[in-house]
N, C-alpha and C positions, 0 to 999 in steps of 0.2 A: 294488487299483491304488494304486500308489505316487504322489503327484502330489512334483513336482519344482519348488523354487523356483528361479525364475527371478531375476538380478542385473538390475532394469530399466537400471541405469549401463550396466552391460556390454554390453546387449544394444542400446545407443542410441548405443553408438559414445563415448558419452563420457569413457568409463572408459582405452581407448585414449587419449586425448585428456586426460586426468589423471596416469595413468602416466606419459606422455612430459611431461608439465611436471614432474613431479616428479622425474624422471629429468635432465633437465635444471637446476632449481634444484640440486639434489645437484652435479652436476658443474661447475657454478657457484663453487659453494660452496668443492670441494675443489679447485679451479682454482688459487683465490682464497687458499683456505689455504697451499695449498702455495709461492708465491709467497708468500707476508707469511715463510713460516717461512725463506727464503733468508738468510743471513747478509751479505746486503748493505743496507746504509746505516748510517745513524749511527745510536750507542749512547751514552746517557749512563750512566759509569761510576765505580766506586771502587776502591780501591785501599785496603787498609787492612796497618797498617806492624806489626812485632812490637808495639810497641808501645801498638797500636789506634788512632794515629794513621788518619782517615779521607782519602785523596787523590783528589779530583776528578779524572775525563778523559773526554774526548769519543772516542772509538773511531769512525773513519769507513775502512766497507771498500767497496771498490766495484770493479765489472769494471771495466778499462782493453786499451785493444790490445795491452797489453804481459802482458797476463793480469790482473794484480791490484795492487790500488793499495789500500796500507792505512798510516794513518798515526793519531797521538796527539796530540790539544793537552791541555795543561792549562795554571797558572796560569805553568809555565819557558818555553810558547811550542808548536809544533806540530815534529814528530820523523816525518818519513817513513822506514819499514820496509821496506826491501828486502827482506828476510830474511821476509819472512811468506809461510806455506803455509799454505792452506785445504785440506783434508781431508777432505770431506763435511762435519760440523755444527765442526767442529774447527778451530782455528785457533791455530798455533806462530807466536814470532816471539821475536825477540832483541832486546833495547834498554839502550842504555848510558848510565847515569845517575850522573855524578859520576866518568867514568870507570871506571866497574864492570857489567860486564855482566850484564845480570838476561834471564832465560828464562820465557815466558812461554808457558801452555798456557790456553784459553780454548776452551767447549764454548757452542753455541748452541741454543735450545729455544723457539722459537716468538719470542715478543719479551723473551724475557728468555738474558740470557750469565751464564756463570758461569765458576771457572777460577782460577788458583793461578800467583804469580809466584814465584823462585827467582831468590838470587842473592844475595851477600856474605853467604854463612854464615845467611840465613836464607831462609824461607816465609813467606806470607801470601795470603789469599783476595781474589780481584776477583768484582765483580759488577758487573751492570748490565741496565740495561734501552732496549728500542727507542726510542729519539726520535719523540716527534708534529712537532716544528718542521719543517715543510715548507720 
């Protein structure tokens, strides 16, 4: 005769009652992440020149009625973007500095951006990461 262990959790009901917590914290969780990983709010960012010159800017994207409202401050003042398209994690946008138009491609990954601007005969890499400043 085979004798068979019994799970006392399981058989008391409580294991039910464990499963669906955890089942629930999970979905909490992924709720939670999925929402942080959205490419809305503000980013503080860089810009860095051929030259390795390093360029501060604040990156603020955010829904609007009008679909999307994304603009740039730095130390020349703040530049609203018309021209920007969000793309799932992606984000294009066009911006004219000194009268020269520079193209700008930016990828988003949890709280950190990444991305590469174009424009007057050269490249260079931006980064940045999510703002805590509430």
């Amino acid at each position: 005769m085979h004798s068979r262990l019994v799970n006392p959790v399981t058989v008391s009901g409580l294991g039910k009652v464990y499963n669906s917590m955890i089942r629930r914290i999970l979905f909490i969780f992924l709720f939670t992440a999925l929402a942080w990983a959205e490419p809305f709010g503000t980013w503080e960012c860089e810009a860095t020149t051929g030259d390795g010159e390093r360029i501060p800017y604040t990156l603020n994207v955010r829904k609007s009625d009008a679909g999307l409202d994304v603009s740039i401050r730095s130390s020349r003042g703040e530049i609203k973007l018309p021209s920007a398209k969000l793309d799932g994690d992606n984000l294009t946008f066009t911006v004219e500095v000194d009268s020269e138009p520079y193209s700008v491609k930016l990828t988003f990954s949890g709280d950190t951006v990444r991305g590469e601007w174009k424009g007057a005969g050269a490249t260079g890499p931006m980064s940045g990461k999510r703002s805590t400043v509430k």
